[in-house]
C-alpha positions in Angstrom: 0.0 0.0 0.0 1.6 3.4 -1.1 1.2 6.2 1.4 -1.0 8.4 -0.2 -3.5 5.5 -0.3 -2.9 5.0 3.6 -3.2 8.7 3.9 -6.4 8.6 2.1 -8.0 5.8 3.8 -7.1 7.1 7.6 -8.7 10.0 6.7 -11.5 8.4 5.2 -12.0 6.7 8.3 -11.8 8.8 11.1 -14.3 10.8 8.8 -17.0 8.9 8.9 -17.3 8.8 12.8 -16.4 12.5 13.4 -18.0 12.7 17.0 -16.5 9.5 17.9 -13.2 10.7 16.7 -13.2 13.9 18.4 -14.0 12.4 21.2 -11.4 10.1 21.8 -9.1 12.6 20.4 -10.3 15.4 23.5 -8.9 12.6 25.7 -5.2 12.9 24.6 -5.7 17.0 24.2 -7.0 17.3 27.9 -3.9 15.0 29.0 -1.5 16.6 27.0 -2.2 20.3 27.9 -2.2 19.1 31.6 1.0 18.0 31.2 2.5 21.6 29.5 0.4 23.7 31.6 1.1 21.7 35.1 5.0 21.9 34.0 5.3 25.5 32.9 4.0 26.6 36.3 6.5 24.3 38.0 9.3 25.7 36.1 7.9 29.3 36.8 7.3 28.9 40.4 11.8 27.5 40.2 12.7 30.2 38.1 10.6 32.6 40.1 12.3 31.6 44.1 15.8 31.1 42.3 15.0 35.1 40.7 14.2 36.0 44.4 16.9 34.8 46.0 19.5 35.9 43.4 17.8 39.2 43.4 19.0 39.7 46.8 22.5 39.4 45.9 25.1 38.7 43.4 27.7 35.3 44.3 26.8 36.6 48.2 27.8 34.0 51.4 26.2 35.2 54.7 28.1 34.9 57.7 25.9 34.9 61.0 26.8 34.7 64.8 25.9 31.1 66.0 23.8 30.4 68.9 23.9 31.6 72.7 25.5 28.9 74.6 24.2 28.5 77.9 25.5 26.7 81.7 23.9 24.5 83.2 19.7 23.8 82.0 19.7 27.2 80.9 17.3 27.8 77.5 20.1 28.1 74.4 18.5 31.3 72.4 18.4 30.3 68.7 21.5 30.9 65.8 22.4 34.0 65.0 21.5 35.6 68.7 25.1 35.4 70.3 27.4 38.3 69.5 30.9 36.4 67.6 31.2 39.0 64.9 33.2 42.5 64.6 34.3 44.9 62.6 37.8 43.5 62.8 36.6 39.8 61.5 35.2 42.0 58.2 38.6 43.4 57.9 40.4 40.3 57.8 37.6 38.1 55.4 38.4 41.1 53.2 42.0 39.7 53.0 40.4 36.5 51.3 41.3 35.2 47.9 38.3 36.0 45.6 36.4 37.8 47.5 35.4 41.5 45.9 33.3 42.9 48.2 32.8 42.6 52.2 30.2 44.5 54.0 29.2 44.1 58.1 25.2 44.7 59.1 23.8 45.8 62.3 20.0 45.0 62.1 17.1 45.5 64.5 13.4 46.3 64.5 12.8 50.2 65.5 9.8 52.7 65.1 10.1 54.9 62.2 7.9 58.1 62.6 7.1 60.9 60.7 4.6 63.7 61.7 1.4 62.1 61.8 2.8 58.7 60.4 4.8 55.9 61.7 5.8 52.5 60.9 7.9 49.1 62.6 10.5 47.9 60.3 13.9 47.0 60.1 16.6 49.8 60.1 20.2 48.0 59.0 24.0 49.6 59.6 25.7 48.8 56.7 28.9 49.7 54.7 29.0 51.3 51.5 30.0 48.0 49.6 26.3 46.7 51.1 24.7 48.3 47.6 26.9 46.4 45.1 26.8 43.2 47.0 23.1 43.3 47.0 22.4 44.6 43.8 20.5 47.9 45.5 19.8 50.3 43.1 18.1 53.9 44.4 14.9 56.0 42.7 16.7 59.1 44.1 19.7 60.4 46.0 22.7 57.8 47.0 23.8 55.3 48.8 25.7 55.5 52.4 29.1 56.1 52.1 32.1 54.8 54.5 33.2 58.6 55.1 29.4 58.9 57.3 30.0 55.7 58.7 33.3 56.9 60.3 31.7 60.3 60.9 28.6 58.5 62.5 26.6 60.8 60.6 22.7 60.6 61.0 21.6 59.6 57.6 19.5 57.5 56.1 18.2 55.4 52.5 14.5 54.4 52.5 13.0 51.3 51.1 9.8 52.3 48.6 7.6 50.8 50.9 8.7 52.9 54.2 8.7 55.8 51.9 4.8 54.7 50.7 4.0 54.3 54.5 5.2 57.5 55.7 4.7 59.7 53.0 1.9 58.4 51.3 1.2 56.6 47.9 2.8 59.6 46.1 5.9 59.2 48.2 8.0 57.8 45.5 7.4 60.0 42.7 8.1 63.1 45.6 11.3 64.1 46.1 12.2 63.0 49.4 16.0 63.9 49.7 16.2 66.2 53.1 13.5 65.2 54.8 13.8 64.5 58.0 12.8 60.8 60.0 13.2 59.9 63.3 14.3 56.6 64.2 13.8 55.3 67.6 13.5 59.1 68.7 16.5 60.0 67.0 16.3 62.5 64.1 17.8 61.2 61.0 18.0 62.8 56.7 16.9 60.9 54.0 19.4 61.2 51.3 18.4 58.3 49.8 15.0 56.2 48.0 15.5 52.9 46.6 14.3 51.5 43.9 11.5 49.1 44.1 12.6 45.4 43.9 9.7 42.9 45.2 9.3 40.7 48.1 9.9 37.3 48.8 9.9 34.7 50.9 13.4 35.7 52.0 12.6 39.1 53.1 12.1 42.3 51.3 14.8 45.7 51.4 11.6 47.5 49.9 11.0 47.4 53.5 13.8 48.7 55.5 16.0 51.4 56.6 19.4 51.3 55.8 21.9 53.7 58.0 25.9 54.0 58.1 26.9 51.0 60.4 29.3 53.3 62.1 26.5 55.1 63.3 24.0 51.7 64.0 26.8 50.6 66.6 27.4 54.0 68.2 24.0 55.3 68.6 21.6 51.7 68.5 24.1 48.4 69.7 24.0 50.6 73.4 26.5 50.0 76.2 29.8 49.7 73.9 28.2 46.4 71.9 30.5 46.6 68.3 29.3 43.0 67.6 27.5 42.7 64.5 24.3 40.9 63.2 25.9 39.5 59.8 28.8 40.0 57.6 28.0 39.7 54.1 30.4 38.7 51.4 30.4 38.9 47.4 32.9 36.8 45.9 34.1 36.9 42.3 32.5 34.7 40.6 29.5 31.8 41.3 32.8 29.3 41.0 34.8 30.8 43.3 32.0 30.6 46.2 32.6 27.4 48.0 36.6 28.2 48.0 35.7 31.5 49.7 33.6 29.4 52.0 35.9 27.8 53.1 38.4 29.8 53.5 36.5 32.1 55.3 35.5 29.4 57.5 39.2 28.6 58.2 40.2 32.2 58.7 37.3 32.6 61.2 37.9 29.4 63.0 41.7 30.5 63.8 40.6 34.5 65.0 37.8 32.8 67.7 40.2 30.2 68.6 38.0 27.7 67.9 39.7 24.2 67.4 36.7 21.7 66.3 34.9 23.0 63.3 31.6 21.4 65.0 31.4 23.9 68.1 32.0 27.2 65.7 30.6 30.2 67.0 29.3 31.2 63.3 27.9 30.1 60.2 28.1 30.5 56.6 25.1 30.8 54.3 25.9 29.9 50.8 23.2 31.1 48.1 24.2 28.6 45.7 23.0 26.5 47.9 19.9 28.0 48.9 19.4 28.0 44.5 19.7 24.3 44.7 17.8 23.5 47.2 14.9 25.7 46.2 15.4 23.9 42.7 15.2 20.7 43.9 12.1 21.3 46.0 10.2 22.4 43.2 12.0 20.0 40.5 10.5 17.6 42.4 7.2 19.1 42.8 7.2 19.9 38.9 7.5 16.1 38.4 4.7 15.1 40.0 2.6 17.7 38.5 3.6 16.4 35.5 2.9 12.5 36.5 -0.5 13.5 37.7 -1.3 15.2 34.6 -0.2 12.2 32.8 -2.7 9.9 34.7 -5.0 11.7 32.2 -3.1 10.8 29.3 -2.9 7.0 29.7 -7.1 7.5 30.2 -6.8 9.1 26.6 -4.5 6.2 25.3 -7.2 3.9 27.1 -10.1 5.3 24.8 -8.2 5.3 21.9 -7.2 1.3 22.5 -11.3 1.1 23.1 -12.2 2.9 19.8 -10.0 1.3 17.9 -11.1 -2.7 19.1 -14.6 -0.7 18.3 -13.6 0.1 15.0 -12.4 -3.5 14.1 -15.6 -5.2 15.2 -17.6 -2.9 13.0 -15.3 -3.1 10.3 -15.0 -7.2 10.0 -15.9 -7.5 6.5 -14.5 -4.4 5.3 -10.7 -6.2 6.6 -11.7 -9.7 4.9 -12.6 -7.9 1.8 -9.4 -6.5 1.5 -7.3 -9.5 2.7 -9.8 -11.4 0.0 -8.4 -8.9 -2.7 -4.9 -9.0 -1.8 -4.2 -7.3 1.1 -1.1 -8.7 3.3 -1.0 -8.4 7.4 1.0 -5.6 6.8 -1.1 -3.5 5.1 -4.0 -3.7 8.0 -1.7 -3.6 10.5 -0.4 -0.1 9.1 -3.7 1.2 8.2 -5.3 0.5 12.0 -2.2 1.6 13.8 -2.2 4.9 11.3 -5.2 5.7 12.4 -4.4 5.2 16.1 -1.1 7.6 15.5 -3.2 10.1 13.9 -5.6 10.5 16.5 -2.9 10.8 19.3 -0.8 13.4 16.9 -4.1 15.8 16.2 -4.8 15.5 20.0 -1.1 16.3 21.2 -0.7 19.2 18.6 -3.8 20.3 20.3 -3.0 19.5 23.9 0.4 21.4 22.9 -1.6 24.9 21.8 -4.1 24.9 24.6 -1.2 24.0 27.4 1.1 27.0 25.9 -2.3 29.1 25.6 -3.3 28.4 29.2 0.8 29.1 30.7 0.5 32.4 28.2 -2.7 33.1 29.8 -1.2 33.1 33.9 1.5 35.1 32.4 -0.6 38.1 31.1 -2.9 38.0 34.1 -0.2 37.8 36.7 -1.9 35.3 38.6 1.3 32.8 38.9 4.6 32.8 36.8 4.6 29.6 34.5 7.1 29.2 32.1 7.0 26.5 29.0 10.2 24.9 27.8 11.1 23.1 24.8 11.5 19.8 26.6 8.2 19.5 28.1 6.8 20.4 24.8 8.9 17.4 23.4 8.2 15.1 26.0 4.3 15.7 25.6 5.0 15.0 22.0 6.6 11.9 22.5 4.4 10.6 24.5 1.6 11.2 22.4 3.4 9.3 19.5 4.4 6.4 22.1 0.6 6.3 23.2 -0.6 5.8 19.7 2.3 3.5 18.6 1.4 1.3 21.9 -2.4 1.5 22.4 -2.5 1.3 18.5 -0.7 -1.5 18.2 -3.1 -4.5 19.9 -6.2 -3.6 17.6 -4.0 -3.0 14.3 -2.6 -6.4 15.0 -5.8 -8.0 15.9 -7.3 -6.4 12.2 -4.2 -7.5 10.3 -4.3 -11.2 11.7 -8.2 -11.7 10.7 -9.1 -15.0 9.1 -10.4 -13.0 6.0 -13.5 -16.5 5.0 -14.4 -15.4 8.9 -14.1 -11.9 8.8 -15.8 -12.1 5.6 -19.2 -13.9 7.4 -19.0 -11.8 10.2 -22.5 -10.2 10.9 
């Protein structure tokens, strides 16, 4: 049989059923735009928290005090709470190979007023470095510099949702630089507004205060505390971070005098390792979307199997006719499994459009972030074909080995 003639009679014959047809073929499209639709919003939701996180800095490692150790049954406070860091410790991790940018933070929760507003946030001493390695970029004025830290001057850069909460939904497209804010009592300048950068579920800078840390320690530490809340590091490239890890780890285990590495007074946070944690999380999550989804699609491959041993039946004397005439196995086995393929190929096509329809869909409406890749495209594809090809091939091969004096008396 030439393939124009098997092209002709497939589409002769899913023809002359057109309801039953489409169907069995709304079947595989249902499954297969599951299957895109369920995966781009995985892969948006990973891109999305790996976005977040690396929008909060570039290459950065996070050093934090570790937790208050206590005597006796005392209650140990959590990690982060005992005071192991200084000004002196930044100096030295500065010293590091690879490591472009260091920058200490003092951070705690004040009252920010205004006259006739006020708002809780968090108000952080930070170098001047603290804007590169965080990727901070302002709406107005600059940055802190280190000449204010060391002349602990009373300055301050506003997040765009302090400045919203203080000064009103019109705050940002007012020029704030000079006016005055008083944190914790204490009267400080905007010179600073930063850009709006989003939330997350790792904190927001849209919503804090950001000071000189020379001035933090002096003026909000109290009774001579220069201990800091973190030391944040940028190093010089995403390669170069778990060398600069350790290293640092090294460096700080020799300035605290700490001999086991087990009972360090400190820890490292590496964002590459947050990314791949976050990534695996969701990878994993994305996968079973997708193997949920694709419960739908052996359904599909289910109905097509049943429409097809259908189609057989009804056609009995049709097959003998042709086997009468000349017709080999071959040729019903490829006419009955063509039609099976064609039907799964239509509904994948299908399924494809609709699932990159519905992900464009979430995009424009902002309701999630989904994201379609070529693979998941391809793998939908596949599957299609491998669902017609194997729920195809009992009914083709049932036609093909008909006895044709049987199929011939078949009522």
């Amino acid at each position: 049989m030439r393939n124009s003639d098997l092209f002709e009679e497939t589409y002769a014959a899913l023809s002359a059923n057109k309801v039953r047809s489409s169907l069995t073929v709304l079947g595989i499209v249902i499954g297969i735009a599951s299957v895109i639709a369920l995966t781009a919003i995985g892969q948006g939701a990973q891109d999305s928290i790996s976005n977040s996180i690396n929008a909060l800095g570039s290459n950065l490692l996070e050093v934090m005090p570790g937790a208050t150790r206590q005597i006796g049954f005392g209650a140990s406070s959590g990690r982060g709470a005992a005071k192991t860091l200084t000004q002196d410790d930044e100096t030295a991790i500065l010293g590091v190979s690879n490591v472009a940018a260091v920058s200490g933070e003092y951070s705690a929760r004040y009252q920010i007023t205004v006259a006739g507003a006020n708002t809780n946030t968090t108000v952080d001493g930070v170098d001047a470095a603290y804007a590169a390695i965080r990727n901070i970029s302002l709406d107005q004025g600059s940055f802190v510099t280190d000449s204010q830290s060391l002349s602990l001057a009373k300055v301050a850069v506003i997040g765009s949702t302090v400045a919203t909460d203080l000064f009103g939904t019109d705050a940002t497209s007012s020029n704030l630089i000079g006016q005055s804010i008083r944190i914790n009592n204490m009267l400080f300048t905007i010179i600073g507004v930063m850009a709006t950068k989003g939330g997350s579920g790792f904190g927001s800078q849209d919503d804090e205060v950001f000071i000189p840390l020379g001035t933090a320690l002096q003026y909000f530490a109290g009774n001579g505390n220069r201990f800091l809340s973190t030391i944040d590091i940028q190093a010089t490239s995403q390669g170069a971070m778990t060398q600069v890890q350790n290293d640092v780890t090294a460096l700080l285990l020799t300035r605290h005098n700490v001999s086991d590495p087990t009972k360090a007074d400190f820890s490292i946070l590496n964002q590459a390792d947050l990314v791949s944690a976050a990534s695996s999380v969701t990878g994993t999550l994305t996968t079973l979307l997708a193997a949920i989804a694709g419960i739908s699609l052996l359904v599909g491959g289910i109905g097509i199997m049943n429409m097809m041993l259908t189609t057989v039946t009804e056609r009995m004397r049709e097959i003998g006719l042709r086997k009468a005439i000349g017709a080999t196995k071959k040729d019903i086995n490829n006419q009955f499994l063509a039609e099976a393929i064609s039907l799964t190929f239509i509904g994948g096509a299908i399924g494809i459009a609709l699932g990159w329809s519905i992900a464009a869909v979430l995009n424009m409406t902002g309701l999630m972030s989904a994201q379609v890749t070529f693979s998941s495209v391809l793998l939908a594809f596949g599957v299609s074909a491998a669902i017609g090809i194997a729920f195809g091939w009992y009914p083709a091969r049932r036609a093909s080995t008909l006895n044709p004096i049987d199929a011939l008396r078949y009522e």
